[in-house]
C-alpha positions as CSV (number, residue, x, y, z in Angstrom):
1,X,60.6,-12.1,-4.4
2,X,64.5,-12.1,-3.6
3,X,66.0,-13.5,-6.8
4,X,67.2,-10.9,-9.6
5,X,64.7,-10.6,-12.5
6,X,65.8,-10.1,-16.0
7,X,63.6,-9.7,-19.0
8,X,64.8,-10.3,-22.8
9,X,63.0,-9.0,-26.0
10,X,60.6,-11.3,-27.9
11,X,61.8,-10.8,-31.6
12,X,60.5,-13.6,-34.3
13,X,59.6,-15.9,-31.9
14,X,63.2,-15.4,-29.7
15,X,63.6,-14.1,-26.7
16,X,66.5,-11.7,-27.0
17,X,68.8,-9.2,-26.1
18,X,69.5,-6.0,-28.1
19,X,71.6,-5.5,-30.6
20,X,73.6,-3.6,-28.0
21,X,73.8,-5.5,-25.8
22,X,72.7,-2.6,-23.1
23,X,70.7,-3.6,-20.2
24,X,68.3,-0.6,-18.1
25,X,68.1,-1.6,-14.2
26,X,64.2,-2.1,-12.8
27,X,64.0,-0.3,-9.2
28,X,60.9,-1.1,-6.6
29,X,59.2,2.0,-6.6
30,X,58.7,1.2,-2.8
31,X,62.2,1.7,-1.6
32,X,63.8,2.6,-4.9
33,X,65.9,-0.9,-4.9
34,X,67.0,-2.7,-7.9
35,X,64.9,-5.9,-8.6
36,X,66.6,-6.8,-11.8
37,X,67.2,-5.5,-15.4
38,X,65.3,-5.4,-18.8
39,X,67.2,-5.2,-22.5
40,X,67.2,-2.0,-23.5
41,X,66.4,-2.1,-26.8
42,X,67.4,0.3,-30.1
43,X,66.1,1.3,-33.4
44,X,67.5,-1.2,-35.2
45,X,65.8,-4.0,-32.5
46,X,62.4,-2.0,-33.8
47,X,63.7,-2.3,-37.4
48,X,64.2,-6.3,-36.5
49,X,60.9,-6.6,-34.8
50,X,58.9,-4.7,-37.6
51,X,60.9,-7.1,-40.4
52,X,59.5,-10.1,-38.2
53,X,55.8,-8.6,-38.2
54,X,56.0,-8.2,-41.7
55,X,56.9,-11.5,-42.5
56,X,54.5,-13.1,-40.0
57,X,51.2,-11.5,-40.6
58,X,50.5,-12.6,-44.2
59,X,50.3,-16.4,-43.0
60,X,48.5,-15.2,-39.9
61,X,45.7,-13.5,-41.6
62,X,45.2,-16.5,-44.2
63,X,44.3,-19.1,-41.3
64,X,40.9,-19.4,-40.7
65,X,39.6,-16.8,-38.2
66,X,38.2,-19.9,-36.2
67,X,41.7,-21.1,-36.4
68,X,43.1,-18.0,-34.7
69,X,40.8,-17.5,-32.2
70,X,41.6,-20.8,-30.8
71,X,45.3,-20.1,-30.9
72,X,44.4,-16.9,-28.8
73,X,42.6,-18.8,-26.5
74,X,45.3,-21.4,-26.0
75,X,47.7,-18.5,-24.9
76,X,45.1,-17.1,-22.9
77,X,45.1,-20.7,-20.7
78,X,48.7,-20.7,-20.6
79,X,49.1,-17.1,-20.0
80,X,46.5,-17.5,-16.9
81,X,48.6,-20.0,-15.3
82,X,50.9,-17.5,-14.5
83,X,48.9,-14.6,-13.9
84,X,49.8,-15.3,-9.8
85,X,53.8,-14.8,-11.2
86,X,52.9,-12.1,-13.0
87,X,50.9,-9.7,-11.0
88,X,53.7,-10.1,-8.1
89,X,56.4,-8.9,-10.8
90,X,54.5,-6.4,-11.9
91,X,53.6,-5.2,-8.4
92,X,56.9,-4.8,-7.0
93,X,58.0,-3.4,-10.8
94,X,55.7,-0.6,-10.6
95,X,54.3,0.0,-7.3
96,X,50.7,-1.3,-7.7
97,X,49.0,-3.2,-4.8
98,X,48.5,-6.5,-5.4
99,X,44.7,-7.1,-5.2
100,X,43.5,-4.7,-8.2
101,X,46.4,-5.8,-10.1
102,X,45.4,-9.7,-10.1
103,X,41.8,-8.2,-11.1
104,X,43.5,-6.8,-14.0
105,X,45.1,-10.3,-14.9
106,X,41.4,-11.3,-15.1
107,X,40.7,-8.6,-17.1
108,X,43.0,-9.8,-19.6
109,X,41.2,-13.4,-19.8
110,X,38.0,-11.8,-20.3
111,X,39.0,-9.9,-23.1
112,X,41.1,-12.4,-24.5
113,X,38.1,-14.4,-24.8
114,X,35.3,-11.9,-25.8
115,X,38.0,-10.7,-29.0
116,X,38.6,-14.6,-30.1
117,X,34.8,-15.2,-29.9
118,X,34.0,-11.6,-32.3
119,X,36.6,-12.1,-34.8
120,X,34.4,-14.5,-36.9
121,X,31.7,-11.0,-36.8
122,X,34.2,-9.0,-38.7
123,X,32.6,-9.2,-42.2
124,X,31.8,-6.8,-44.9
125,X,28.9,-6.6,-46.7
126,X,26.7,-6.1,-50.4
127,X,26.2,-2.9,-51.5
128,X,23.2,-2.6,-54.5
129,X,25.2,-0.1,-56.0
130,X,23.9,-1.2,-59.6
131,X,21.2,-3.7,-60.8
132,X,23.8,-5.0,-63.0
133,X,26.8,-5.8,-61.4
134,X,28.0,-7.0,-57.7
135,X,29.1,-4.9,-55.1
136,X,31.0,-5.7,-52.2
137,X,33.3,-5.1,-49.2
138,X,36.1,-7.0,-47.4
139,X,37.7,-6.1,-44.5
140,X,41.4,-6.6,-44.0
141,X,43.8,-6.1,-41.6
142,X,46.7,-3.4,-41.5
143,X,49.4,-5.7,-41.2
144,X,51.9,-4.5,-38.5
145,X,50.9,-2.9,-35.9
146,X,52.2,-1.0,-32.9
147,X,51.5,-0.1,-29.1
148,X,52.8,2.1,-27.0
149,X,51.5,0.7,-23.3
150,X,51.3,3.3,-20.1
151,X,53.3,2.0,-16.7
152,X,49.6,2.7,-14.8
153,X,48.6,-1.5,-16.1
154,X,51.7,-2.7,-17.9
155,X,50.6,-5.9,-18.8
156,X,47.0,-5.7,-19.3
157,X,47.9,-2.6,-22.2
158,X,50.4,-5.0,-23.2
159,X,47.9,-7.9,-23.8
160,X,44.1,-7.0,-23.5
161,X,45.2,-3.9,-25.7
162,X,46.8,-6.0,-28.5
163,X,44.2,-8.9,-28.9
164,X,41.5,-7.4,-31.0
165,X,44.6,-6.6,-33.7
166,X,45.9,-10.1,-33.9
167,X,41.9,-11.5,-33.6
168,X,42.2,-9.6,-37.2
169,X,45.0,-10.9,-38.5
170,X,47.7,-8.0,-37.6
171,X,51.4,-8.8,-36.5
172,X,51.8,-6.7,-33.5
173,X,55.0,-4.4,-31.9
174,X,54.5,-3.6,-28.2
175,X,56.8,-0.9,-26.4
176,X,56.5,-1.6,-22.4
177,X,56.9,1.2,-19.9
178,X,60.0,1.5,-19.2
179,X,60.0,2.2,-15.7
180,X,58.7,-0.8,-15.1
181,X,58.7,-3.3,-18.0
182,X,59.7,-6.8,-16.2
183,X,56.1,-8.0,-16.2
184,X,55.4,-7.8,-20.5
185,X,58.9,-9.3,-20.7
186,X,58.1,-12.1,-18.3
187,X,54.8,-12.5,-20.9
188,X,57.3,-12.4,-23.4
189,X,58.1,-16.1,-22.5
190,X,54.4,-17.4,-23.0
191,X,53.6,-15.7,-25.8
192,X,57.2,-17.0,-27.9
193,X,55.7,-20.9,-26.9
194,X,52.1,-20.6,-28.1
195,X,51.8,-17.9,-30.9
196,X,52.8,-18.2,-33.9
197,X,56.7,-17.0,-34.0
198,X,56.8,-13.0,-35.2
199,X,53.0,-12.1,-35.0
200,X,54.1,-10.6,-31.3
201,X,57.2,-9.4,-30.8
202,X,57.9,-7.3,-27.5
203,X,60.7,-4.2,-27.8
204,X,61.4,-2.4,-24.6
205,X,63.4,0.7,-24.3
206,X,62.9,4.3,-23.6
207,X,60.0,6.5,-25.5
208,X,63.1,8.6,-27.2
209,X,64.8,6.2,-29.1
210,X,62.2,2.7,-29.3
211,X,58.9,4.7,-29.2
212,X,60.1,7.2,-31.6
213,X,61.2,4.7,-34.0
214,X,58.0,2.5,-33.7
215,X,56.2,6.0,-34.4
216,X,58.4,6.9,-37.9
217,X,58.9,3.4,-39.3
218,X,57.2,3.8,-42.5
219,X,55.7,0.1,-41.9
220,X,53.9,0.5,-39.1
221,X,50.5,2.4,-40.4
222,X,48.5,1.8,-37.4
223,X,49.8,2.9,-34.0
224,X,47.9,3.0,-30.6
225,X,49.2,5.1,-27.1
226,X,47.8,5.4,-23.5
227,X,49.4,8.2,-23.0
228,X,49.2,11.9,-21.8
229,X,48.1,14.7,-24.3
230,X,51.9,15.9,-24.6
231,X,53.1,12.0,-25.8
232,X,49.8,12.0,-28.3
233,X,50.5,15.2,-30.0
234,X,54.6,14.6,-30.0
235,X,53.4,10.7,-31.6
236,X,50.9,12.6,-34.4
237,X,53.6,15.4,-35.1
238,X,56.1,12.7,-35.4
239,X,54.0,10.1,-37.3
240,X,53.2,12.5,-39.7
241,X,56.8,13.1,-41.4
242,X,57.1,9.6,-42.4
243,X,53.6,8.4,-43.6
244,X,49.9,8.3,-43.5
245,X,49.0,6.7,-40.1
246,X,46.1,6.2,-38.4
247,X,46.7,6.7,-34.7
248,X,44.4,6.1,-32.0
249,X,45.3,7.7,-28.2
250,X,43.6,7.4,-25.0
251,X,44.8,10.1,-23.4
252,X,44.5,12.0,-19.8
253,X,41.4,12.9,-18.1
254,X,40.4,15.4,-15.7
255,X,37.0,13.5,-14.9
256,X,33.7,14.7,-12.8
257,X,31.7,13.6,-10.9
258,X,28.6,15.4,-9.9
259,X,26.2,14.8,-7.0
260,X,22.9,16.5,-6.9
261,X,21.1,17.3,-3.7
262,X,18.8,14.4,-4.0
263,X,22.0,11.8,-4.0
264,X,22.7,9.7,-1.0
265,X,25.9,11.1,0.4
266,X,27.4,7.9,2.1
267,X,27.2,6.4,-1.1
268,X,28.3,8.9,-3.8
269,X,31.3,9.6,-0.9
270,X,32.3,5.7,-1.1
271,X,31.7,6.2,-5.1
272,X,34.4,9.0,-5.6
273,X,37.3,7.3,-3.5
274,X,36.8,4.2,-5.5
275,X,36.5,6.4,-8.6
276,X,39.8,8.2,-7.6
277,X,41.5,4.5,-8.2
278,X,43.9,5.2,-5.1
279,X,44.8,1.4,-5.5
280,X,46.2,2.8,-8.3
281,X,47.8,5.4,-6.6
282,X,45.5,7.9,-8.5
283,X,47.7,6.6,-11.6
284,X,44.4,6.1,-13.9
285,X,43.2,8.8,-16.6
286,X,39.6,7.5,-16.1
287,X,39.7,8.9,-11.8
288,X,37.2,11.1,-10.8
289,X,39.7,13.6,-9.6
290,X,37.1,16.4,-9.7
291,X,34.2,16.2,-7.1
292,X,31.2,19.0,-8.0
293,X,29.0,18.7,-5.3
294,X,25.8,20.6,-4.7
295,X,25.8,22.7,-1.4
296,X,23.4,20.9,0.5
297,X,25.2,18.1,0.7
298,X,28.7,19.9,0.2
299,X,30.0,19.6,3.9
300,X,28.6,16.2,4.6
301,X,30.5,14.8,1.5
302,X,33.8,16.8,2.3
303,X,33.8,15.2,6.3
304,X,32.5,11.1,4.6
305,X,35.7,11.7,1.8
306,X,37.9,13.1,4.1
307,X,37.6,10.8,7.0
308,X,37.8,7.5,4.8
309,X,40.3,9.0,2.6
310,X,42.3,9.7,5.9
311,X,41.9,5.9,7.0
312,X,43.5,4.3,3.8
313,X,46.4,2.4,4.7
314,X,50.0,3.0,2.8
315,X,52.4,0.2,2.9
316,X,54.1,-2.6,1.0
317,X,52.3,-3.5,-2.1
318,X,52.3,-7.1,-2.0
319,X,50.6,-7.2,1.3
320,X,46.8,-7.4,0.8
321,X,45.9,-5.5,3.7
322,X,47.2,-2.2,1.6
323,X,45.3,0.2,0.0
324,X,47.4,2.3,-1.5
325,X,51.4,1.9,-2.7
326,X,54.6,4.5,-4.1
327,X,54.0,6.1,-7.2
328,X,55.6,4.3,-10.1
329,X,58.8,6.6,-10.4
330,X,61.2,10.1,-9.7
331,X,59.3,12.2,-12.4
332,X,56.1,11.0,-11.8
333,X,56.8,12.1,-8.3
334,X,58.0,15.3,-8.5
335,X,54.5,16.0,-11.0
336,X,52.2,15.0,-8.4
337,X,54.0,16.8,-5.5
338,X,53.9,19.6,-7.2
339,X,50.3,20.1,-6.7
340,X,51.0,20.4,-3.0
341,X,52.8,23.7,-3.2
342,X,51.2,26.3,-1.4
343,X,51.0,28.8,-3.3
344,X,49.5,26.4,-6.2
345,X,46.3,25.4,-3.6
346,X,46.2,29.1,-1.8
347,X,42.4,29.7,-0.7
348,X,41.8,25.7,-0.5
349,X,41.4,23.8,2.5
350,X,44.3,20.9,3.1
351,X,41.3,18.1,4.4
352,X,43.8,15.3,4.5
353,X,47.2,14.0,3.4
354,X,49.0,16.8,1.5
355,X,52.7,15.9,2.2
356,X,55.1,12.9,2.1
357,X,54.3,10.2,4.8
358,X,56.5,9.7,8.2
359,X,58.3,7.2,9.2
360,X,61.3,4.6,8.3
361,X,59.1,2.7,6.0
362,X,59.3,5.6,3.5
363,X,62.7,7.2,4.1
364,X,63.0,5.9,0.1
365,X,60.7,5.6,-2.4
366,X,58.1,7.8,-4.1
367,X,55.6,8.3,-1.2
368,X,52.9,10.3,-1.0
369,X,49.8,10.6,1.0
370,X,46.7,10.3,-0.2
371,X,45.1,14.0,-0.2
372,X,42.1,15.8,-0.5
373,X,41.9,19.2,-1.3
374,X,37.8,21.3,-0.5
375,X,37.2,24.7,-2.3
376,X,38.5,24.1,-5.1
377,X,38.0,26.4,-8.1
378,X,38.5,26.8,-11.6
379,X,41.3,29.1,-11.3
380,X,43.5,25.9,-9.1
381,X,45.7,24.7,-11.7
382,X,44.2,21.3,-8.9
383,X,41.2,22.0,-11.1
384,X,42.8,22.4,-14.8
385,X,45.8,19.8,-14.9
386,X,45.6,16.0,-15.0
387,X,48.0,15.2,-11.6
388,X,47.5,11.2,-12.6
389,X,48.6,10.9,-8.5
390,X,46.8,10.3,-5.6
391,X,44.8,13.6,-5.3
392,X,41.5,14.5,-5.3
393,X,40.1,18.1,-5.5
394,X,36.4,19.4,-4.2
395,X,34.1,22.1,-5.6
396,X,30.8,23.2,-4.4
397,X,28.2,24.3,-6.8
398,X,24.6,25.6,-6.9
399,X,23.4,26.9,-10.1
400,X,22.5,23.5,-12.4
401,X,23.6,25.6,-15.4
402,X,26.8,26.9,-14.0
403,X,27.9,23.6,-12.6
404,X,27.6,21.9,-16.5
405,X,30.0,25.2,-17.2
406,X,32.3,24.2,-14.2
407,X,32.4,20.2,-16.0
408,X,32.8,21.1,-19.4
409,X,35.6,23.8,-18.3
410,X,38.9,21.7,-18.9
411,X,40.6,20.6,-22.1
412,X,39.6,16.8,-21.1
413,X,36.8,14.8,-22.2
414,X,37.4,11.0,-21.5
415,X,35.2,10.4,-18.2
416,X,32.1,11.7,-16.1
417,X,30.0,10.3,-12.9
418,X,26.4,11.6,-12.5
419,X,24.8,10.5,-8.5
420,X,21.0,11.4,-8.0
421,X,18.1,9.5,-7.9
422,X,16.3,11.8,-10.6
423,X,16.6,9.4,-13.9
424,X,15.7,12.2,-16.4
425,X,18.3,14.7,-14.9
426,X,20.6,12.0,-14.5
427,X,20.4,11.8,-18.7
428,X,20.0,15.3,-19.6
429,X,22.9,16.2,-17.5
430,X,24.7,13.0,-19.3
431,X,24.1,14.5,-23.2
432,X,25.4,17.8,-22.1
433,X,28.9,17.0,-20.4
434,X,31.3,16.2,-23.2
435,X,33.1,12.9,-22.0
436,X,33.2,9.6,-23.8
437,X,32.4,7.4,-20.7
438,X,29.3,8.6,-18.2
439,X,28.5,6.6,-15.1
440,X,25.2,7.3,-13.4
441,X,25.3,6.3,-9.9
442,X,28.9,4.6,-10.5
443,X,32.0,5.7,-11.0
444,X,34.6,5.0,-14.0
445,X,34.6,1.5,-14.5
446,X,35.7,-0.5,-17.7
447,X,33.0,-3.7,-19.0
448,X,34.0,-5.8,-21.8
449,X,32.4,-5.3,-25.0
450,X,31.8,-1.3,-24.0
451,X,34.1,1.0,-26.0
452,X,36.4,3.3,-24.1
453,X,37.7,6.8,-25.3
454,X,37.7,10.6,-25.0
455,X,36.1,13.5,-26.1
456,X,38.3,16.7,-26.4
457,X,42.3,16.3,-26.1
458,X,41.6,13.1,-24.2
459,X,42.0,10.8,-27.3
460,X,41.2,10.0,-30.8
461,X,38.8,7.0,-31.8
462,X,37.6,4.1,-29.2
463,X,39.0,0.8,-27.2
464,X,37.6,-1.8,-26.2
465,X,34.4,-3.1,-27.0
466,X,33.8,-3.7,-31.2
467,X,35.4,-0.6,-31.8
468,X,38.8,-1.7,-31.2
469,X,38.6,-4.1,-33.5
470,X,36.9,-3.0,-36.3
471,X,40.3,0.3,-36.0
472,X,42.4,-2.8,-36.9
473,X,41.0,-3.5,-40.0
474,X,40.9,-1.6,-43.8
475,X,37.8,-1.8,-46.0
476,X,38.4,-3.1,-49.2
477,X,35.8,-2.4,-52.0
478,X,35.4,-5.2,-54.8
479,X,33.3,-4.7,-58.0
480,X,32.1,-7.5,-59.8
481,X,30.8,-6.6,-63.8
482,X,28.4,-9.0,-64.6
């Protein structure tokens, strides 16, 4: 893809520039070239957008629901027609490889479809409050609301995270990452033909001045972040001075995965380096970037993760022979290579990766090797902090007690793996480790219709699945004397 890109706002309908009139260059993450440039948008452009919402979602929410959900669908179609376009933007935006990232255009059909199909579900109900009278509930929708996506899927947060609040009737604002935000403005151009003009309006900028004013405006009651813990507790300090909000965050993760002695090694090996997401570059809260192993198995698991990890090839995203690509920009970088300092991994054992990789086709970009770290302990900050990069740590345990203790020890909570062939261990160990998401003989994985979310300070509330949607909608109580 040779040609410049450039990617406008999508305000009331219009693709746009800001008020400005500044643009912010897009760089490949690969080689740190420009690819093109997205509007960089102000608070007034979030004070335009909210005005459109608010104008918008009244109409919206008085169509018949049936009536909606086939508008959704509509721009679903039309939207998948381009999904080939849009994953090859968004791969060269922000240095995912090419394969997962069509999977997660699919993902956004599938959930555009299961949402349309459960809106018509969203009722309220009777409540025999009195013999006398009628009691009942409605639900209705907030009216405009706001999310903040993460650069890790760009476009799925922007869409597949946004359906379930316009299936209920909301108007929607949607801040893009803005290191790479060329693949939601591209979107930008569907959705302004086949939605309704103002229900989705797209503002990108930085998280300073366009997320910080989508956070205050006074009109915007329900907010929603992917996000790490810092961003959520900066967005709930923030939200808080201006009004009553509810905010949902999915947040970071620090996820386990155990294996008992009983599990099959080859396979819970092949089940943690998928579960690490390094197609992602590690870039995922839900990766299973802690690997408790029990001490018979211990060494044989280290080698079978080591020696595949080793063999995963590092290249240019868009070719499908890649497994793994750049992290996505210079601060996300310098985070994740800071887990490689010596001193911060001292009484570890370097098993493979661990530095920058050689050659001309990294002298630029934001390379780094896919690593794994054995003997890791809960005193490795490796063990404590999210590094949301491609590295994966390895503990050995053998008490069952202490290893729950050596799980439950971070401040995270989102995500857990549980390998052996023991079903009754397999749930007692999954009621004791505080995560929102437990896979038993799997690894993190995300199914339409299940609800996603963290215990701990890995988030507030649920998405996906009937949760989502039901956070997008008030309850309304009506009493009828008789």
């Amino acid at each position: 893809m040779s040609e410049m890109l450039e990617g406008r706002m999508l305000i009331d309908g219009a693709l746009v520039e800001s008020e400005s009139g500044a643009w912010s260059d897009s760089i490949n993450p690969a080689n740190e070239q420009v690819i093109g440039r997205a509007a960089l948008g102000t608070a007034g452009d979030v004070a335009r957008a909210v005005d459109a919402a608010e104008r918008a979602w009244p109409l919206w929410f008085e169509r018949d629901v049936s009536e909606r959900a086939d508008i959704l669908m509509q721009f679903g179609a039309a939207l998948a027609e381009r999904f080939d376009e849009l994953a090859r933007i968004e791969v060269i935006d922000s240095g995912n490889t090419l394969k997962p990232t069509l999977h997660a255009m699919d993902e956004i059909s599938s959930t555009i479809r299961f949402y349309a199909g459960l809106a018509p579900q969203m009722r309220g109900e009777t409540i025999p409050a009195t013999a006398r009278n009628l009691h009942m509930t409605v639900l209705e929708p907030y009216g405009v609301v706001a999310r903040i996506a993460a650069y890790n899927h760009p476009a799925l947060f922007s869409v597949a995270r946004t359906i379930a609040a316009l299936a209920a009737g909301n108007a929607v604002v949607v801040k893009p990452p803005e290191t790479c935000p060329l693949s939601v403005l591209i979107l930008g151009e569907v959705a302004g033909q086949y939605l309704p003009k103002g229900i989705y309006n797209i503002v990108n900028g930085r998280g300073s001045v366009v997320g910080d004013a989508m956070v205050r405006h006074p009109r915007i009651k329900r907010l929603a972040l992917i996000g790490s813990v810092a961003t959520g507790m900066a967005i709930q300090r923030a939200a808080a001075e201006t009004a009553v909000k509810h905010v949902t965050l999915e947040l970071g993760g620090k996820n386990p995965m155990i294996v008992f002695p009983d599990a099959d090694p080859v396979r819970a090996a092949e089940s943690a380096i998928k579960g690490m997401n390094f197609s992602w570059q590690g870039q995922s809260c839900g990766s299973n970037s802690r690997l408790l192993v029990h001490e018979d198995l211990y060494d044989r698991v280290v080698d079978l993760v080591s020696e595949r990890v080793a063999r995963l090839r590092l290249g240019d995203p868009m070719d499908p022979a890649t497994d793994m690509g750049p992290v996505n920009n210079a601060r996300a970088y310098a985070h994740v290579t800071s887990f490689l300092d010596p001193e911060e991994t001292a009484g570890t054992r370097l098993m493979t990766g661990g530095r920058r990789p050689q050659g001309e086709a990294f002298a630029r970009g934001f390379w780094v090797e896919p690593t794994v770290y054995a003997d890791v302990t809960p005193r490795h900050r490796l063990w404590r902090d999210e590094v949301f990069g491609p590295i994966l740590g390895i503990s050995r345990w053998r008490d069952e007690e202490k290893m729950i203790e050596m799980a439950n020890d971070t401040e995270y909570g989102l995500s857990a793996a549980i390998w052996t062939n023991d079903i009754n261990k397999a749930l007692k160990t999954a009621r004791r480790i505080r995560a929102g998401s437990i896979f038993i003989n799997g690894q993190n994985s995300h199914f339409v219709g299940m609800p996603w979310g963290g215990f701990k300070n890995s988030g507030i509330d649920r998405e996906e699945g009937l949760e989502e949607m039901r956070s997008y909608l008030e309850t309304k109580a009506i009493n009828v004397m008789l």
